[in-house]
N, C-alpha and C positions, 0 to 999 in steps of 0.2 A: 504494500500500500504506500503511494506517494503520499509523503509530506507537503504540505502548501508551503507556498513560500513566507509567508508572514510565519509561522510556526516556524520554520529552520534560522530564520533574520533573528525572531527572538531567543531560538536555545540558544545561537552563536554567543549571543553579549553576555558573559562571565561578570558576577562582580566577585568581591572580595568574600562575602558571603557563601556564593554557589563554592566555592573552594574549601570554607570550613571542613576538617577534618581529613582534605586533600594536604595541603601546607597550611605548616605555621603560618602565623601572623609576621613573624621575623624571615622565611624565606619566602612570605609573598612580597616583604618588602626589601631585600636584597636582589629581587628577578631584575631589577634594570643593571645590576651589576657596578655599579655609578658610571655609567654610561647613557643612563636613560634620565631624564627629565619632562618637566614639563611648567607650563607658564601656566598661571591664576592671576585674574583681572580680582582686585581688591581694593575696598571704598579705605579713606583713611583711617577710618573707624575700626575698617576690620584688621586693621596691619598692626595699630595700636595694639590690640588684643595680642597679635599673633607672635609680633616682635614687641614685646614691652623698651626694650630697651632704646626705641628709638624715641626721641623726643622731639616736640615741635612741629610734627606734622601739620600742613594745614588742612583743616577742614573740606571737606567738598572736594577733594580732587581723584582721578583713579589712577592707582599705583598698579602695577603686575610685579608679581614673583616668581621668581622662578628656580624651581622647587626641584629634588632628586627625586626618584620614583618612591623612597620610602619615605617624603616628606621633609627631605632634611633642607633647611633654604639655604640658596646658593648667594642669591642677589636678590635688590627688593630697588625697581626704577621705577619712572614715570612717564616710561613710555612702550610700547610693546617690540618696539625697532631693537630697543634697547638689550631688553630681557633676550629677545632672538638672536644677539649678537654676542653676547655672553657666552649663550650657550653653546654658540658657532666658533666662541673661540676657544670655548673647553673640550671641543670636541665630544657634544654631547649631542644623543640623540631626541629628538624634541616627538613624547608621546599626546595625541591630543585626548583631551579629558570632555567624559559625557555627561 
């Protein structure tokens, strides 16, 4: 029996979840190997939170992060040119986030 295509689109997409009890928490977050990254668009508010230690942010602006695959932050700019270039020069491969 054929599968439809929306049924196979949806098994495809893995989250972190559908792998419990496949890998740890710690080698689902070592799989980029630090090689893999990725960029998050973040309001000043949320960057506050995320990196306490940065002070002065001004209000109302959007920053991007860009992050190793297990979360670790690389860089935090204000612009998305930026973060891509970072990571172009770390030789990193850039994963896109759903």
């Amino acid at each position: 029996m054929k599968e439809s295509r929306r049924s196979m689109t949806k098994r495809s997409r893995l989250t972190p979840r559908d792998l419990e009890g496949v890998m740890s928490q710690r080698e689902l977050a070592a799989l980029g190997g630090g090689k893999v990254a990725y960029i998050k668009a973040l309001s000043a508010d949320e960057a506050k939170e995320l990196y306490p230690a940065i002070d002065d942010l001004p209000s109302g602006i959007q920053l991007f992060a860009l992050q190793a695959a297990d979360g670790t932050p690389i860089a935090l700019t204000d612009s998305l040119q930026a973060a891509m270039g970072h990571a172009i020069g770390d030789e990193l491969e850039l994963a896109g986030l759903h």
